[in-house]
VEXPARO-734248 format. One line per field, with one value per atom (N, C-alpha, C): y, z, x; residue in three letters; residue number from 0. Coordinates in steps of 0.02 Angstrom, whole numbers, plus 50000, padded with zeros to 5 digits. Layout:
yy [Y,...]
zz [Z,...]
xx [X,...]
res [Ala,...]
n [NUM,...]
% end
This chain:
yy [49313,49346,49364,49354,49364,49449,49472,49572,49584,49636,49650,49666,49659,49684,49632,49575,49504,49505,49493,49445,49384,49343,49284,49243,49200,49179,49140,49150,49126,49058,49002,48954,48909,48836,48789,48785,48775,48791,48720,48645,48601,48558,48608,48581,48652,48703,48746,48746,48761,48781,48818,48874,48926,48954,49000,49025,49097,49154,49209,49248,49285,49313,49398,49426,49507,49528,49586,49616,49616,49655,49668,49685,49696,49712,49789,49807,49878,49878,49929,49954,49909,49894,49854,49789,49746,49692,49693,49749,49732,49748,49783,49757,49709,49678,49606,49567,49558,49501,49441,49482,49437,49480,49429,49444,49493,49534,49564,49579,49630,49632,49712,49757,49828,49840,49893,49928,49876,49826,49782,49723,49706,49674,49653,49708,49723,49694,49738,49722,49655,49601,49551,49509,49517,49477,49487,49566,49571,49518,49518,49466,49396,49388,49313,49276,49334,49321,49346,49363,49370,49316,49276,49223,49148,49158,49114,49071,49113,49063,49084,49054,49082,49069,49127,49137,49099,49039,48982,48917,48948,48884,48899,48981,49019,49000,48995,49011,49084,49122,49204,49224,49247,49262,49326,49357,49418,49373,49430,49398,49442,49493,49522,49508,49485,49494,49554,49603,49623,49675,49704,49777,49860,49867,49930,50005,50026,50062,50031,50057,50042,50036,50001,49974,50037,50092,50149,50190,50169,50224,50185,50123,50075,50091,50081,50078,50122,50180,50218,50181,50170,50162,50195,50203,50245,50229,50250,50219,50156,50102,50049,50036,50076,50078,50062,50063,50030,50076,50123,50150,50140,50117,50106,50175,50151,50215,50209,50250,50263,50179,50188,50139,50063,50053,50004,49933,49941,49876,49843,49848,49791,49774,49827,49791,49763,49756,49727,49646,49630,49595,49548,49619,49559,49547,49564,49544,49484,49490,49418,49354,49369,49345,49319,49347,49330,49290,49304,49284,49208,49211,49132,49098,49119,49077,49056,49140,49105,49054,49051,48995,48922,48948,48880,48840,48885,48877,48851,48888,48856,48792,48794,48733,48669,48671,48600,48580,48606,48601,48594,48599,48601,48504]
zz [50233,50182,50121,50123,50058,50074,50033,50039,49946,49952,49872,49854,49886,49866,49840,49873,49844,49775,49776,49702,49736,49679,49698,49658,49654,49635,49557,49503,49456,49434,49400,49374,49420,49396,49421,49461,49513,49549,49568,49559,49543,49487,49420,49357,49346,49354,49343,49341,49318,49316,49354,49366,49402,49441,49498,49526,49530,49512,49515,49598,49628,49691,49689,49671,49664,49760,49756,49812,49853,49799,49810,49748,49760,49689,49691,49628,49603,49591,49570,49538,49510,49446,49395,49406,49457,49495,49527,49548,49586,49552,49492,49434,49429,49380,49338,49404,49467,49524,49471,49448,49420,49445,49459,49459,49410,49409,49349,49286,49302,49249,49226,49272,49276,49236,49252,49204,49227,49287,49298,49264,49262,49219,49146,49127,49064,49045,49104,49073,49096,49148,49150,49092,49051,49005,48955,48949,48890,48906,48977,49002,48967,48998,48977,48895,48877,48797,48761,48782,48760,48784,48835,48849,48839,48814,48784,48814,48878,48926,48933,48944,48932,49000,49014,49071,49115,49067,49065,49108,49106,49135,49212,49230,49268,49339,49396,49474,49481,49478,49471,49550,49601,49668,49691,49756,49782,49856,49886,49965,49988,49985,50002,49965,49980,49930,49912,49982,49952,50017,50034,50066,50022,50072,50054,50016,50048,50027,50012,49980,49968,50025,50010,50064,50101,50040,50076,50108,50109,50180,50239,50249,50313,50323,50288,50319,50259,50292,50257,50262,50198,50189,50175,50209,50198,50208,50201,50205,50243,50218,50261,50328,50333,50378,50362,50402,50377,50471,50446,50501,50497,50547,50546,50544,50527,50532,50601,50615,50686,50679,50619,50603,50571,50581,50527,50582,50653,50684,50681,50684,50638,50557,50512,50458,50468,50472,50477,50514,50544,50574,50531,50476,50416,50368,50364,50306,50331,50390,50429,50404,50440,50415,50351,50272,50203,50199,50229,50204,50222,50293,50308,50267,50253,50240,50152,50117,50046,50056,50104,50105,50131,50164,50164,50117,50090,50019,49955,49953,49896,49910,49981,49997,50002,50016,50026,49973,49912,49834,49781,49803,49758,49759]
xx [49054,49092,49050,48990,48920,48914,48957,48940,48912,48886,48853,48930,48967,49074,49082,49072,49103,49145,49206,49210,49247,49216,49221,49277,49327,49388,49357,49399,49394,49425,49412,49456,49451,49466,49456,49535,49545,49593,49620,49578,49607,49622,49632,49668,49684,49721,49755,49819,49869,49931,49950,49923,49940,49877,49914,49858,49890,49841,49879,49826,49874,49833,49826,49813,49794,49790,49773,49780,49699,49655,49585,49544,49490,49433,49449,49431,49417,49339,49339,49268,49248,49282,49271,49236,49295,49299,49229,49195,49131,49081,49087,49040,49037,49065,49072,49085,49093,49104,49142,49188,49242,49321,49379,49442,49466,49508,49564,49532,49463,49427,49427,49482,49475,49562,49563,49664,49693,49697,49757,49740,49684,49638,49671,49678,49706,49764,49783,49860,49890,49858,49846,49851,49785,49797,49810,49851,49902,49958,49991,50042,50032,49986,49960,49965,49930,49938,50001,50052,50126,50153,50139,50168,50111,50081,50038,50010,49971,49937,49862,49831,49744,49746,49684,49649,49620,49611,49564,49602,49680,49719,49743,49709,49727,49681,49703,49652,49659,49612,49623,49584,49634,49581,49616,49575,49623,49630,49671,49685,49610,49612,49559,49487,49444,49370,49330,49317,49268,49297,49341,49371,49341,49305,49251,49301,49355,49403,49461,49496,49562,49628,49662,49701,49723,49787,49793,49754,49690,49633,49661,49682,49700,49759,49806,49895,49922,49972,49968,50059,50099,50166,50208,50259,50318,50378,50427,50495,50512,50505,50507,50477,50400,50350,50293,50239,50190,50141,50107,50070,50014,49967,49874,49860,49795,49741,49708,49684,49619,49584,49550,49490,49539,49578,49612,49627,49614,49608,49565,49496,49453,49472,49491,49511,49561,49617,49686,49645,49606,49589,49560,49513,49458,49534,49577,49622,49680,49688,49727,49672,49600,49561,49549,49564,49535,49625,49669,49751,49739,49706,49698,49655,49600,49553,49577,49625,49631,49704,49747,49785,49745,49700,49682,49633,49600,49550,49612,49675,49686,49743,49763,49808,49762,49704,49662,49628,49635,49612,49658,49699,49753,49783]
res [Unk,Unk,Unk,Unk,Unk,Unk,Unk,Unk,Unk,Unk,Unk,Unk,Unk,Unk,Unk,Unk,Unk,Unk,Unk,Unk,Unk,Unk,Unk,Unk,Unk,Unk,Unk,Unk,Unk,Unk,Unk,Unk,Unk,Unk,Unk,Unk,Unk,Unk,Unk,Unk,Unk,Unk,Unk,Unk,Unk,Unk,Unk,Unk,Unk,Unk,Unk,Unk,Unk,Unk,Unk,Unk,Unk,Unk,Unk,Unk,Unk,Unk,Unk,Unk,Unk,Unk,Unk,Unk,Unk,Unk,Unk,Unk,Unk,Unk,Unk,Unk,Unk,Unk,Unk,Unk,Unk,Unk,Unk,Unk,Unk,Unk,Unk,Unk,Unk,Unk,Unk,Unk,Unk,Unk,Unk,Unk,Unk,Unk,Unk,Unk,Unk,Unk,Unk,Unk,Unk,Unk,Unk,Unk,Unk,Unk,Unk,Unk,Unk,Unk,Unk,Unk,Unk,Unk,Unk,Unk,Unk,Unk,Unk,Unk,Unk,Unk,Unk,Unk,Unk,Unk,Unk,Unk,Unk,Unk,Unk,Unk,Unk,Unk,Unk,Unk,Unk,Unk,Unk,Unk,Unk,Unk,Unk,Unk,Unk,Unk,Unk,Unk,Unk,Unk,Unk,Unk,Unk,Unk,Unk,Unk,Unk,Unk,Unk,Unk,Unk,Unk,Unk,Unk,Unk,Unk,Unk,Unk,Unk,Unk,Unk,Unk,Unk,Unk,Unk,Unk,Unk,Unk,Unk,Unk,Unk,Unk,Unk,Unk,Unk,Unk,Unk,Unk,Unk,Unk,Unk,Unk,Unk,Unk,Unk,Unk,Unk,Unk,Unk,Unk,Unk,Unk,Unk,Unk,Unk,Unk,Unk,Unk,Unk,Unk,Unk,Unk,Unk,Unk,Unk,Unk,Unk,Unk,Unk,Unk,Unk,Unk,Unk,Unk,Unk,Unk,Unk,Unk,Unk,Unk,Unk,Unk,Unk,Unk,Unk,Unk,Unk,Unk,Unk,Unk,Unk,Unk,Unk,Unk,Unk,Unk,Unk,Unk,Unk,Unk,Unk,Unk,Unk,Unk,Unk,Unk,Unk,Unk,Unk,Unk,Unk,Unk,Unk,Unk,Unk,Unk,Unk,Unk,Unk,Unk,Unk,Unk,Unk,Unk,Unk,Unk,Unk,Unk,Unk,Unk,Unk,Unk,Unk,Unk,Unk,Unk,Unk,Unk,Unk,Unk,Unk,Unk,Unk,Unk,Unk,Unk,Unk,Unk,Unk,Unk,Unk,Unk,Unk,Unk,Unk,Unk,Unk,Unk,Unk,Unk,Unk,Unk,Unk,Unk,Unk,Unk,Unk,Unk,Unk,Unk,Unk,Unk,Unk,Unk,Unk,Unk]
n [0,0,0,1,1,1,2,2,2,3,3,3,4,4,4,5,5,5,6,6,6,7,7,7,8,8,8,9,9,9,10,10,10,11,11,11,12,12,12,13,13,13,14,14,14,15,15,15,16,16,16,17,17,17,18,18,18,19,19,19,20,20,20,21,21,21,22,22,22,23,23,23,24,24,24,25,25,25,26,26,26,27,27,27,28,28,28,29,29,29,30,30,30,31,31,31,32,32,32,33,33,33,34,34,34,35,35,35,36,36,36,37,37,37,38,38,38,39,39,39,40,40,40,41,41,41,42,42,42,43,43,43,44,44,44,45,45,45,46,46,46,47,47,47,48,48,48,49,49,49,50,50,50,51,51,51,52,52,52,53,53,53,54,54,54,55,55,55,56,56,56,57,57,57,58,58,58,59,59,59,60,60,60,61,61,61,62,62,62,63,63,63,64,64,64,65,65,65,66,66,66,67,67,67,68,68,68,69,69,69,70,70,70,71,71,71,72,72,72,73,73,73,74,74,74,75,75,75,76,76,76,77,77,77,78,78,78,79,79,79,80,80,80,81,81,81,82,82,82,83,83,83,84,84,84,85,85,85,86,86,86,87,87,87,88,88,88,89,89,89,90,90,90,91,91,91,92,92,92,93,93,93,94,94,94,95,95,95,96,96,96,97,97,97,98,98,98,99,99,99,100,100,100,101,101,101,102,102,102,103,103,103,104,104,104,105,105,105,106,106,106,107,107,107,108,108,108,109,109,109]
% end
């Protein structure tokens, strides 16, 4: 799972309060190889700080790490559907893949 994509999960995930789970990295996200650091980023921790919780008390991870395109190039959604792409059975495969591994990363640490 070591891609130059990587981001890697923020916060100590066994003295946290919370764990928040995002979808995947952006741009941003693979700059800084930090969580929620792009527009959702933002408005993230505008949330946070209206409700007066620091970042700091936060486990910040995605289900996905380091997915080269965006989800909609894989499964395109529509009215209570959900259709693959040509190319989207090896991914759908790496993302069963990152769902397991982050339930089991944050159920055995917690």
């Amino acid at each position: 799972m070591k891609k130059a994509t990587t981001v890697p999960p923020e916060g100590d995930k066994r003295s946290c309060s919370i764990a928040l789970v995002g979808e995947q990295p952006g741009r941003s996200e693979i700059y800084t190889r930090k969580p929620f650091t792009g527009p959702a980023g933002k408005e993230l921790t505008s949330c946070l700080t209206t409700a007066k919780i620091s970042r700091f008390e936060c486990y910040i991870t995605n289900v996905v790490k380091d997915l080269d395109l965006p989800l909609d190039q894989y499964i395109k959604f529509g009215r209570g559907t959900a259709v693959l792409s040509r190319d989207s059975k090896s991914t759908c495969k790496s993302i069963k893949s990152y769902v397991a591994y982050s339930s089991y990363y944050i159920n055995t640490t917690i």
